[in-house]
Biopython code that builds the backbone (N, CA, C, O; Angstrom):
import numpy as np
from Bio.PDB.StructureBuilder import StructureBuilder

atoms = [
    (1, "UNK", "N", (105.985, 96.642, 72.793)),
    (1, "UNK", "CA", (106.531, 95.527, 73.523)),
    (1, "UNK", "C", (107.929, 95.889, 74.022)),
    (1, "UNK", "O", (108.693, 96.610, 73.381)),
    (2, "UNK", "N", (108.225, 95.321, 75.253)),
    (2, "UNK", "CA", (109.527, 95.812, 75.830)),
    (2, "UNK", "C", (110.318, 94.404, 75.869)),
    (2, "UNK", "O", (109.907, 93.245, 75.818)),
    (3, "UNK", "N", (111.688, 94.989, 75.985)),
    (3, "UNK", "CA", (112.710, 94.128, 76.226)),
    (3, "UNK", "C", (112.917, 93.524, 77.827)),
    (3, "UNK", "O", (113.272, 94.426, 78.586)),
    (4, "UNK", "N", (112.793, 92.411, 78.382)),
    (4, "UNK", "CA", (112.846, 92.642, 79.830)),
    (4, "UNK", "C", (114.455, 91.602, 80.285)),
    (4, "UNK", "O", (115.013, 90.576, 79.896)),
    (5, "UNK", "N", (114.530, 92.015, 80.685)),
    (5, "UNK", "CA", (116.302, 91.051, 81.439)),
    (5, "UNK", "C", (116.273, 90.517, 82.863)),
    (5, "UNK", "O", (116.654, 91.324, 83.711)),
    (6, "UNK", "N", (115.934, 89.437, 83.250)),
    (6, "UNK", "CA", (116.096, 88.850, 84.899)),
    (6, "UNK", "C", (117.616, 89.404, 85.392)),
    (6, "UNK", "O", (118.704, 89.310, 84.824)),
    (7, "UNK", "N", (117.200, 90.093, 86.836)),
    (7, "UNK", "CA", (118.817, 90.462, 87.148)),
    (7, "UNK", "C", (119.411, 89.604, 87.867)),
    (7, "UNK", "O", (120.447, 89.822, 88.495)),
    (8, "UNK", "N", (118.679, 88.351, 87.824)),
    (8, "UNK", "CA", (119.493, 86.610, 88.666)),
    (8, "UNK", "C", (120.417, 86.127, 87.406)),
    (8, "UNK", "O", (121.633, 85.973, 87.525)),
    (9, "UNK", "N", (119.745, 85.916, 86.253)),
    (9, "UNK", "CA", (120.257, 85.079, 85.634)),
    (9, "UNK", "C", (120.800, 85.518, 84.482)),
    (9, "UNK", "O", (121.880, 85.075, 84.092)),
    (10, "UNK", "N", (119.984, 86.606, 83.687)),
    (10, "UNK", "CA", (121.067, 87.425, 82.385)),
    (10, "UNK", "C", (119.820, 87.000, 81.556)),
    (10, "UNK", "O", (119.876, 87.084, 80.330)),
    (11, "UNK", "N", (118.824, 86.598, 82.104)),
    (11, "UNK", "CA", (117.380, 85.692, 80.678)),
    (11, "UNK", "C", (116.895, 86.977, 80.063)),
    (11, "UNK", "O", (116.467, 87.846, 80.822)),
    (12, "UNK", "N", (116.921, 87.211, 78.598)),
    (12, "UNK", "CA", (116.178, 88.318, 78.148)),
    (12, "UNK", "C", (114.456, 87.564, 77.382)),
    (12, "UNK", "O", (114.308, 86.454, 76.871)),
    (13, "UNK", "N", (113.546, 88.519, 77.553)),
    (13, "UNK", "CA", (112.261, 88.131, 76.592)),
    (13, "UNK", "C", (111.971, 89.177, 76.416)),
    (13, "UNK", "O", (112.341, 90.141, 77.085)),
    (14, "UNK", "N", (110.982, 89.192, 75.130)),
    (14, "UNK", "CA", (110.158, 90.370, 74.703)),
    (14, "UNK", "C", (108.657, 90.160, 74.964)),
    (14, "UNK", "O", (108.025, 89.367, 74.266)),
    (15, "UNK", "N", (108.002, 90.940, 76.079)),
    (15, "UNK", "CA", (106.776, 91.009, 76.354)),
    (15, "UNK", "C", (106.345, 92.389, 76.652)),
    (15, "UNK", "O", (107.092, 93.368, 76.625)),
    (16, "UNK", "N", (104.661, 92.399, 77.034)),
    (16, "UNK", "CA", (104.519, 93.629, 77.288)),
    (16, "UNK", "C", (104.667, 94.159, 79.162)),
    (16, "UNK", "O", (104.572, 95.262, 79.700)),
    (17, "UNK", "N", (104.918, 92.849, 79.676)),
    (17, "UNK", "CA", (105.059, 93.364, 81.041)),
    (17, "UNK", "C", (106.014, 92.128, 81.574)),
    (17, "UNK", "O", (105.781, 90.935, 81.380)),
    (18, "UNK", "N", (106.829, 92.525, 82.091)),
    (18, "UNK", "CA", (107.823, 90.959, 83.273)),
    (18, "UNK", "C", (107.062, 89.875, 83.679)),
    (18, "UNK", "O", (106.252, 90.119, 84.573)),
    (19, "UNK", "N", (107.118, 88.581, 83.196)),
    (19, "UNK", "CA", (106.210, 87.730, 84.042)),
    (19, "UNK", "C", (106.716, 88.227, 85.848)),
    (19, "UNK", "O", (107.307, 89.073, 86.519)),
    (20, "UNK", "N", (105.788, 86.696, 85.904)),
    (20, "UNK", "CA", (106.003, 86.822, 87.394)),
    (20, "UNK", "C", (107.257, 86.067, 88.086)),
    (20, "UNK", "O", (107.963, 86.361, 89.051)),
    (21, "UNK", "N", (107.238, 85.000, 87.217)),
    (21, "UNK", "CA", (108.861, 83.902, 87.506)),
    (21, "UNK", "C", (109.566, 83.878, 85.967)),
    (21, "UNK", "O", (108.961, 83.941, 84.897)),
    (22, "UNK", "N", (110.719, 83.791, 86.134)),
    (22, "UNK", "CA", (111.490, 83.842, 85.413)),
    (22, "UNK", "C", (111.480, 82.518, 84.559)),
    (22, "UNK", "O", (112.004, 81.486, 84.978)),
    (23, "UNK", "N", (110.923, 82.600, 83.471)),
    (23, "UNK", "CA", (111.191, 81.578, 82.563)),
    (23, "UNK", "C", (112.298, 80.246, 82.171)),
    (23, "UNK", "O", (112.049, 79.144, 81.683)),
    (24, "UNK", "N", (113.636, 80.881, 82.620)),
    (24, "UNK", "CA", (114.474, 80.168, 82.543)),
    (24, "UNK", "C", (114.842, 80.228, 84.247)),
    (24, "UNK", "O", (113.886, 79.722, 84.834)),
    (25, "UNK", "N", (115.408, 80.467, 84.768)),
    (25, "UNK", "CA", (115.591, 80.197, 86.391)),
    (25, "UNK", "C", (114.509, 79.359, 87.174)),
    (25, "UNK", "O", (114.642, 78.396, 87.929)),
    (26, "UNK", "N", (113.353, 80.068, 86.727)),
    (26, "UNK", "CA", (112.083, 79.896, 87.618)),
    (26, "UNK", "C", (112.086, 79.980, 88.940)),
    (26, "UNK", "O", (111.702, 79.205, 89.817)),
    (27, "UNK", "N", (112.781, 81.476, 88.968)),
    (27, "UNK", "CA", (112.799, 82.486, 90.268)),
    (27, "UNK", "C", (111.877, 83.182, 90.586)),
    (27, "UNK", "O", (111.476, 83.685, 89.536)),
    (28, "UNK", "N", (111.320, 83.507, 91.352)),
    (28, "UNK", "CA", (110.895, 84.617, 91.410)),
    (28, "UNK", "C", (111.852, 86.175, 91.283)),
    (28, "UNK", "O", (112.417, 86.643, 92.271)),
    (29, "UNK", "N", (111.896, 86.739, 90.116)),
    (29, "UNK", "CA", (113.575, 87.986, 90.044)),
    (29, "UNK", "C", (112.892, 89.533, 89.245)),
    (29, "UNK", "O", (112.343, 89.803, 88.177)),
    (30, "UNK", "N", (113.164, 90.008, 90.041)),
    (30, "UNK", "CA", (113.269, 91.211, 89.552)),
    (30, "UNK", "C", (113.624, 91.483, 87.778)),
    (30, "UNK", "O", (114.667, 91.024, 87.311)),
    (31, "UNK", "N", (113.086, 91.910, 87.296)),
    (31, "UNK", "CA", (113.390, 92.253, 85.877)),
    (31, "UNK", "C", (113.727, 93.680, 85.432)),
    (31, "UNK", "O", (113.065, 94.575, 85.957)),
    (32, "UNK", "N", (114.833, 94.076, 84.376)),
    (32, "UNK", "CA", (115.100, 95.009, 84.507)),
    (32, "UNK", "C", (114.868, 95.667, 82.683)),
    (32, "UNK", "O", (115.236, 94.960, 81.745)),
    (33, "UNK", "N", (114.082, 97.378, 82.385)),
    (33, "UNK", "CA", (113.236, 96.752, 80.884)),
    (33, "UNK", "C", (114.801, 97.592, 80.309)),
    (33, "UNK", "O", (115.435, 98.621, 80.541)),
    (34, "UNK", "N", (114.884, 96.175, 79.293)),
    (34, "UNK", "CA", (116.458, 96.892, 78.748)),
    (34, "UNK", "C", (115.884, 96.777, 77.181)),
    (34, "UNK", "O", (116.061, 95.808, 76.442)),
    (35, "UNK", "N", (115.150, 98.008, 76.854)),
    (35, "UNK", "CA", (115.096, 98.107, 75.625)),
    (35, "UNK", "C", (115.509, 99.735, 75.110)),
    (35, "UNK", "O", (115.641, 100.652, 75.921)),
    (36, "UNK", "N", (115.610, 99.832, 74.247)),
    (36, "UNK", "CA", (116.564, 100.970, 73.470)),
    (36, "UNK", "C", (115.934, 101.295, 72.265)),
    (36, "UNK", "O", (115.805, 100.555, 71.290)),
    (37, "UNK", "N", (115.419, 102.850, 72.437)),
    (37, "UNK", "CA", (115.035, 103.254, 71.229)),
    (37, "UNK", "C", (116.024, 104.203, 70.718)),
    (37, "UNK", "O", (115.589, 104.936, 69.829)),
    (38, "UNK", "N", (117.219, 104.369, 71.049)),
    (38, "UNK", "CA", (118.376, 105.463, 70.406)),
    (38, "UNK", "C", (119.368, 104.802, 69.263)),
    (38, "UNK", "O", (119.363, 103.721, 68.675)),
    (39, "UNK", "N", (119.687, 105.238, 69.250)),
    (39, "UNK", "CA", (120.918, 104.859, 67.720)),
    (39, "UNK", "C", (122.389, 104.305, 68.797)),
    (39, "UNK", "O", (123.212, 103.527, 68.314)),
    (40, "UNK", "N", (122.528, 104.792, 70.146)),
    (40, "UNK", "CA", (123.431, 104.195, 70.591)),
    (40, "UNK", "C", (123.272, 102.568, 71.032)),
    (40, "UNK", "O", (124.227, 102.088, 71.643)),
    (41, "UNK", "N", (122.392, 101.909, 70.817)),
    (41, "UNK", "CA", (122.634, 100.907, 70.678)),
    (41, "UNK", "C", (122.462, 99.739, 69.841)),
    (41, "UNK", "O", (122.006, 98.598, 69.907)),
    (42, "UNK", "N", (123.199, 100.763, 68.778)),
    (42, "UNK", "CA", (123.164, 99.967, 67.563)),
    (42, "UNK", "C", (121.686, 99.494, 66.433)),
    (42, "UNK", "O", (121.639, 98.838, 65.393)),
    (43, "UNK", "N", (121.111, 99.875, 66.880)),
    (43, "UNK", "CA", (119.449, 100.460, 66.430)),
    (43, "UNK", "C", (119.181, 98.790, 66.656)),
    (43, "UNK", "O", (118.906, 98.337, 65.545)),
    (44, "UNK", "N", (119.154, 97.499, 67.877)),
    (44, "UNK", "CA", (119.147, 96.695, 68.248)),
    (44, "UNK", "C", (117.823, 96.262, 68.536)),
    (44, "UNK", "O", (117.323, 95.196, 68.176)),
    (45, "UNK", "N", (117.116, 97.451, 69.429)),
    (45, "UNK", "CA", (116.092, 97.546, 70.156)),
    (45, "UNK", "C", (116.450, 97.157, 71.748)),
    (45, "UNK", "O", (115.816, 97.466, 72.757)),
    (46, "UNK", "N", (117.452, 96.520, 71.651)),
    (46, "UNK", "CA", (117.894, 95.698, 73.197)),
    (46, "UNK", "C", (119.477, 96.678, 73.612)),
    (46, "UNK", "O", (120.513, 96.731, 72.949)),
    (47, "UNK", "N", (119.219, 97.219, 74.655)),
    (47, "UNK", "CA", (120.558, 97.975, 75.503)),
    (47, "UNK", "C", (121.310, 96.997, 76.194)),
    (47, "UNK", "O", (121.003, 96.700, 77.348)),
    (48, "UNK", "N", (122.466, 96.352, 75.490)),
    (48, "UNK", "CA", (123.183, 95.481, 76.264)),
    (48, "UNK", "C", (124.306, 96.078, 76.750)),
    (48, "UNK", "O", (125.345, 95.420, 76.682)),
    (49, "UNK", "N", (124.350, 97.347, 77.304)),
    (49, "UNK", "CA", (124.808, 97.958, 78.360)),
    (49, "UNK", "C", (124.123, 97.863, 79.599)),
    (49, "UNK", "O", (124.767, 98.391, 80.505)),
    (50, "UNK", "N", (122.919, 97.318, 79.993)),
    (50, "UNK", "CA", (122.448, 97.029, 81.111)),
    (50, "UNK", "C", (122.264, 95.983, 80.951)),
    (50, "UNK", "O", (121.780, 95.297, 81.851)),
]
sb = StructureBuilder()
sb.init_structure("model")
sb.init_model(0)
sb.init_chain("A")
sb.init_seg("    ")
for serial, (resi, resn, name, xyz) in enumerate(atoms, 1):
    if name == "N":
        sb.init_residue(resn, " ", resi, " ")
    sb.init_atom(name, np.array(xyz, "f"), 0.0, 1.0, " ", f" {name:<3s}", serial, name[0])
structure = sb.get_structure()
């Protein structure tokens, strides 16, 4: 399962693919997958550098 981030609004969810509208906006938005399997981010699972 991935981390996904709307790049309208800052909304993060964990699914296996981006819906189609944004859950919280209820945009239609681009999603961007900000998940992290390295130790640089804090072993989080989520890269909140992007």
């Amino acid at each position: 399962m991935a981390d996904w981030k709307c790049q309208k609004c800052g909304y993060t969810l964990k699914n296996e693919k981006p819906p189609e509208a944004c859950p919280s906006c209820k945009e239609k938005c681009e999603f961007a997958d900000v998940s992290c399997y390295t130790p640089d981010c804090g072993n989080t699972g989520t890269d909140n550098r992007l």
